[in-house]
N, C-alpha and C positions, 0 to 999 in steps of 0.2 A: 480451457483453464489457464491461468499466468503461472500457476507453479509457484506463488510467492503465495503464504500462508494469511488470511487474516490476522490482520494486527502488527501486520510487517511494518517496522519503522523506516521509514527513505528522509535521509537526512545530510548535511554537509559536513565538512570540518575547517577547522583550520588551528593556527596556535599562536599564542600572547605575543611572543618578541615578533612574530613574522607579520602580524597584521594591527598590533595596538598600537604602537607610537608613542609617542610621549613617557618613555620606561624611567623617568626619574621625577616623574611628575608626583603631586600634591603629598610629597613625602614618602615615594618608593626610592627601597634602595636601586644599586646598579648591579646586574647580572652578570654572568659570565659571558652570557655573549654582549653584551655592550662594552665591557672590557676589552673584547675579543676584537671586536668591528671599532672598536676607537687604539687600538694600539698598534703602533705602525710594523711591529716585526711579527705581529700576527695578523692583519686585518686584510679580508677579501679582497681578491686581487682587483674587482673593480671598484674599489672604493666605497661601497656602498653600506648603510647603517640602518636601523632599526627605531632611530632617531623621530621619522614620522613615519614608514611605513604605510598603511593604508589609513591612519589617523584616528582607528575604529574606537579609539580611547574615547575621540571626543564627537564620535559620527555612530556611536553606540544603537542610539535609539531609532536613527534613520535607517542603519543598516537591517534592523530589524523588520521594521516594516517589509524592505526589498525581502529578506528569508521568507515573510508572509506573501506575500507576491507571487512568489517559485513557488508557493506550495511547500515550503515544508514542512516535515512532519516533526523534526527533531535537527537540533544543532551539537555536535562537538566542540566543544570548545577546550580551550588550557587554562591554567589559574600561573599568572606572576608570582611565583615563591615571595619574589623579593619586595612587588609590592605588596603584600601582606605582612610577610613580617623583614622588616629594612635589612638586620643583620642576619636574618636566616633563622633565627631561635626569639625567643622574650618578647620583647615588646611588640605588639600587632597595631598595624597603622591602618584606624580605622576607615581614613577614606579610600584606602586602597583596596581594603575588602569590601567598601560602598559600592567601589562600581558594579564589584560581580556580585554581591546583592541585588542593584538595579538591573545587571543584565538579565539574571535569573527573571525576575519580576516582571520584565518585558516579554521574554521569551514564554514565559504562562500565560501572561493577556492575549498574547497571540497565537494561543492555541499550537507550541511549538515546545517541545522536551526537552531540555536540557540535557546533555553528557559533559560529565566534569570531568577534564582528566588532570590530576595534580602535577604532574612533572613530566612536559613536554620542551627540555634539554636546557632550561635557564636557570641554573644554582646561582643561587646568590652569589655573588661576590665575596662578601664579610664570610661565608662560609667557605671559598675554595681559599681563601687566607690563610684557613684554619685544615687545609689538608682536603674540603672537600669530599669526594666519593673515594679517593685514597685512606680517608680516616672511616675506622671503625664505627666511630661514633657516628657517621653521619646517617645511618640507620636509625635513632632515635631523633637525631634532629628532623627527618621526612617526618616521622610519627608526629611530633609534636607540631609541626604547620599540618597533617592531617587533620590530628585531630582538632584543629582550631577552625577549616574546613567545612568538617563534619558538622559542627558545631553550630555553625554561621547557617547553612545550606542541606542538610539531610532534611529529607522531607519533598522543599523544592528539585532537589536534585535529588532523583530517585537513582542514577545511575552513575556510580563513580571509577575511574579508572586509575588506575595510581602511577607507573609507568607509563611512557610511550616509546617503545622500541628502544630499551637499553642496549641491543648490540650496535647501533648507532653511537649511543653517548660513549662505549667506553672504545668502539673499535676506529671512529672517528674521531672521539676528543683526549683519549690518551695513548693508541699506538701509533695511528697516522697523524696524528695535528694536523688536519684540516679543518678539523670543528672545535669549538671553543670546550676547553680552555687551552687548545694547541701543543696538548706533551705528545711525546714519539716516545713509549714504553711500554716492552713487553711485560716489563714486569708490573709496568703500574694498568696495563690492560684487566692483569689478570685478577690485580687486585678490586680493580675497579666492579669487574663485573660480578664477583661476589656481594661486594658492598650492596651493590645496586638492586641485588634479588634479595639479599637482609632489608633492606628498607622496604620491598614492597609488601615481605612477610611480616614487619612490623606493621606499617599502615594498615592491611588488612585486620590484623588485632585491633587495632586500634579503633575500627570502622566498628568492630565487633562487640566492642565496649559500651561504640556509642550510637550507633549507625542502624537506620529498622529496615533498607532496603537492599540494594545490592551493590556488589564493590568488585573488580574483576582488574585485568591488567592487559595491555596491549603490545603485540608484539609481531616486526613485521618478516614476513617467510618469503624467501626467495627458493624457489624449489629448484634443484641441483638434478641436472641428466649428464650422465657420464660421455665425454666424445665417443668413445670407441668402446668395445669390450674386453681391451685390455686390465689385467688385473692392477696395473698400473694406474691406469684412469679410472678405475672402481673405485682403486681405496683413495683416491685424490678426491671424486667425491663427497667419499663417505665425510673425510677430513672435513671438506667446506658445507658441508651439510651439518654438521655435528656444531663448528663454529658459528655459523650464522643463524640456524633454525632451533637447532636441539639444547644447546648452551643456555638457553632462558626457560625455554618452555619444560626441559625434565628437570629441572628443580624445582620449577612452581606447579607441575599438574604431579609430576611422580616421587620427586626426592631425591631424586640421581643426578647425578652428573655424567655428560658422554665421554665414552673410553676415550675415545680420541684425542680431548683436549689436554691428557698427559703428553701427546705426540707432541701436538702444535706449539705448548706454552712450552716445552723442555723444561730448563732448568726454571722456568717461570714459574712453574707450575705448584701449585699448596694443594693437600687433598683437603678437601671439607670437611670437615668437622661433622659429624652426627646433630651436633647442637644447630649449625648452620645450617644444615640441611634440613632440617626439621622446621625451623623457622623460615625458610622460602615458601615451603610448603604448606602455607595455608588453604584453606578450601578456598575457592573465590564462584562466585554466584554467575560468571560468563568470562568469555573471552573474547579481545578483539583480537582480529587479523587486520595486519596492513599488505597489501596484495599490490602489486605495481609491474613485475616482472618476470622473466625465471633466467637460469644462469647454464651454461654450456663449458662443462670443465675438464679440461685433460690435466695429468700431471707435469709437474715442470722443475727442472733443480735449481732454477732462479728465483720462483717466487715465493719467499719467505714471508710467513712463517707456515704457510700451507699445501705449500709445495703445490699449490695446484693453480691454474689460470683457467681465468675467463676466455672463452671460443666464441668471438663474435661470428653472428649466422649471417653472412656475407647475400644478400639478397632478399632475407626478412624485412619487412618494417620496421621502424626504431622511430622512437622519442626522440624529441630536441636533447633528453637527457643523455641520447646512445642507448635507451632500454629499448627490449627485444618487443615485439609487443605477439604476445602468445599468450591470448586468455584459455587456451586450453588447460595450461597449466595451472590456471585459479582453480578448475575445479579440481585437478590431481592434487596441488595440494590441501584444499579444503577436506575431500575424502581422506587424504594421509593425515592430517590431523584428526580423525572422528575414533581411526583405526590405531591410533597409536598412543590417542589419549582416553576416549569414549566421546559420550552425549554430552558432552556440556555445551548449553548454548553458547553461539557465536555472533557475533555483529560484526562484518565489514568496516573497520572503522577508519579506513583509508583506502582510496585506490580510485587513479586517474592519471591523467598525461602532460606532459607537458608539449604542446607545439609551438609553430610561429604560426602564429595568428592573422590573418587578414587586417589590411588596415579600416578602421574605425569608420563610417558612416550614418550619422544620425536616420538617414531614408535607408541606407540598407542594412543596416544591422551587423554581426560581425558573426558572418558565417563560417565557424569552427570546424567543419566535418569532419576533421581526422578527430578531433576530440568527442566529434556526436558517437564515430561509427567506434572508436578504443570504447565507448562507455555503454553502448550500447551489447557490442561484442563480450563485457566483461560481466555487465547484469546479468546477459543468458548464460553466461558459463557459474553464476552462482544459482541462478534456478537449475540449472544440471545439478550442481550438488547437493541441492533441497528434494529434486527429487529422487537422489540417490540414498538420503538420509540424513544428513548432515541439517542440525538441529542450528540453524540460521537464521536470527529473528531482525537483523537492519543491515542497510546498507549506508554508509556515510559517504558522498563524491569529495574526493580530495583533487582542488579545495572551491569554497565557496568563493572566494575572490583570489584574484592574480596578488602576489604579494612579494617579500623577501625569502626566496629561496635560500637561506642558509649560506653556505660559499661561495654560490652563484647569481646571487645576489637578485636583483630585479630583472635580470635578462631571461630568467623563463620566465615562463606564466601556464599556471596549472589551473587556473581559477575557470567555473562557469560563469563570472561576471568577473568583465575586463574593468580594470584600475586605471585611469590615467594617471602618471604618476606626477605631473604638473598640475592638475587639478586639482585629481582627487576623487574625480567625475565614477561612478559605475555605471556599467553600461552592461545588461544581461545578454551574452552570447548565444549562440542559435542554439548551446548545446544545454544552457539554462529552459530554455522551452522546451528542447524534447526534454529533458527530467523533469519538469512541468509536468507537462503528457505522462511519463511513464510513471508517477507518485498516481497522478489524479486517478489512473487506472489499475492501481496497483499492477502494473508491469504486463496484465493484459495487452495493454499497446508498444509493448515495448519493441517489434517488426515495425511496425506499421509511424510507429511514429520517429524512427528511425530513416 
């Protein structure tokens, strides 16, 4: 038996500003990160833009085909706030919401499912003017590009995700500025990631209003092991466990907020509101995990605001990113998620590696192995947790082509098909065919084609 359920979805990801290109085209406005990657006192330190990317803007339909090719069963995708509506609110710029009309429509001829996810980390611009995820209001402005959305695409898209890893947008883009829109504030952290779970309780209403199929949120878990058994290192833990994992997910599955984060924010810190917290907490129909790593933590009096640091495992494996690579951990966390929230389905809807790749040969193909054996090691550790019970219906590989890594710009590559980025060329890597293999047999072959 493969351990993988009938009707299990095997599918890709990726997101708008990292693989579209052309972000100001036929009437989009401009994002936060294209402000971000074109301004010189914030922009990635290799210089690199979002400008054209993998081109997929105008390579849409080709690309697709290549998804049919690999066998897939289903695509993630992101939606451009900005090319939908230019200032973030009012006017909707219809060819911008044409093309994800058209991609939808390809991706159903070709026997491939769609997943929408609304806001994977590109606010509009005309709205971070206006305060952005610092303003209160910008919980109703997510709702109303939702529910325009909804509108356009429920039905085709049966599966919609409304976040993607907001402890990313707010612990990246406003306490450390390294990700757009580059503030360094604890206070505006703390604000942020309230906002950020009011908008996704809004769009959920929203979906509810208008929406007949399912709506969920995605958020990614790095599961925290304490160095030592010092009480010291326990509660440093607990700290960055609370901050990174429990910080999103008990306000949208439970209603709570974790103790800790009175610790962490100090004088940052606002309690919620009954009314806030009530509105986070919508029902949502699934959940994604984003799964990539885990984290080795002792306490430390240096490292603010968590008091606690990363233990790199000095003799492990590790990603081009410096992640640990311990798929054991996928399925401890997927268990600690079933345990601490219930049965609600789950979809994988990220999780993959970044290495240095072999160079390119049209006769020999570009044999990825640390990427075959990371992907293969990480599917059996989520049939472990299917067979331990954990209510798991897809897996998404992050990502379907090599692209603009975020700060790091084009120098990794996470992709099962290699980009040339003078080209433009794709080129499906060896780790493209084994997921080939392991889709076609539903995970049956997943040793063996390995």
């Amino acid at each position: 038996m493969s351990g993988f359920p009938e009707g299990f979805l095997w599918g890709a990801a990726t997101a708008a500003y990292q693989i579209e290109g052309s972000p100001l085209a036929d009437g989009a406005g401009a994002s936060i990160w294209h402000r971000f990657t074109h301004d010189p006192r914030l922009m990635i330190a290799t210089g690199d833009t979002g400008d054209v990317a993998c081109d997929h803007y105008n390579r849409m339909e080709s690309d697709v085909e290549l998804m049919k090719r690999l066998g897939l069963q289903a695509y993630r995708f992101s939606v451009s706030w900005s090319r939908v509506l230019p200032e973030g609110t009012g006017r909707v710029n219809e060819a911008g919401l044409d093309f994800y009309r058209r991609l939808v429509d390809r991706l159903l001829e070709a026997g491939i499912e769609p997943l929408a996810t609304l806001y994977h980390w590109d606010l509009p611009a005309a709205l971070d003017d206006r305060g952005g995820w610092l303003n209160r209001e910008s919980a109703e402005w997510f709702a109303e590009y939702a529910a325009v959305m909804f509108g356009a695409l429920d039905g085709k898209v049966k599966k919609w995700a409304t976040l993607n890893e907001p402890w990313v947008v707010a612990d990246g883009g406003y306490l450390n500025g390294v990700l757009a829109p580059g503030h360094r504030s604890i206070f505006e952290c703390a604000i942020v990631s309230r906002n950020l779970m009011r908008a996704h309780g809004r769009a959920v209403q929203a979906y509810r209003e208008c929406g007949a199929h399912e709506v969920g949120l995605v958020i990614n878990i790095e599961p925290k092991y304490p160095a030592s058994d010092r009480p010291e290192d326990l509660a440093a833990t607990a700290r960055a466990d609370a901050y990174m994992n429990r910080q999103y997910f008990d306000p949208a599955l439970l209603g709570t907020c974790p103790a800790e984060l009175r610790e962490i924010y100090g004088e940052a810190w606002e309690d919620w509101s009954a009314e806030d917290l009530a509105l986070c907490c919508q029902p949502v129909d699934f959940v994604g995990i984003n799964y990539y790593t885990r984290s080795v933590v002792r306490a430390s009096d240096t490292a603010w605001p968590l008091f606690a640091e990363h233990v790199v495992q000095e003799g492990a494996p590790h990603t081009e990113t410096d992640w640990e690579v311990f798929p054991e951990a996928m399925t401890r966390t997927l268990l600690w998620f079933r345990e601490r929230y219930g049965d609600l389905p789950v979809y994988i809807m990220e999780n993959g590696a970044a290495f240095s790749d072999p160079a390119t040969s049209e006769a020999d193909g570009i044999f990825d192995e640390d990427r075959c054996q990371y992907l293969t090691e990480h599917i059996a550790a989520v049939r472990d947790a299917i067979a331990a019970g954990v209510d798991i219906r897809g897996y998404m590989v992050w990502s379907l082509f090599d692209n603009l890594e975020w700060a790091l710009g084009y120098a990794k590559r996470f992709g099962i098909v290699h980009v040339d980025y003078e080209t433009l060329a794709r080129t499906p890597k060896r780790s493209a065919a084994l997921y080939r293999e392991i889709i076609a047999s539903n995970g049956t072959e997943l040793e063996r084609a390995a």
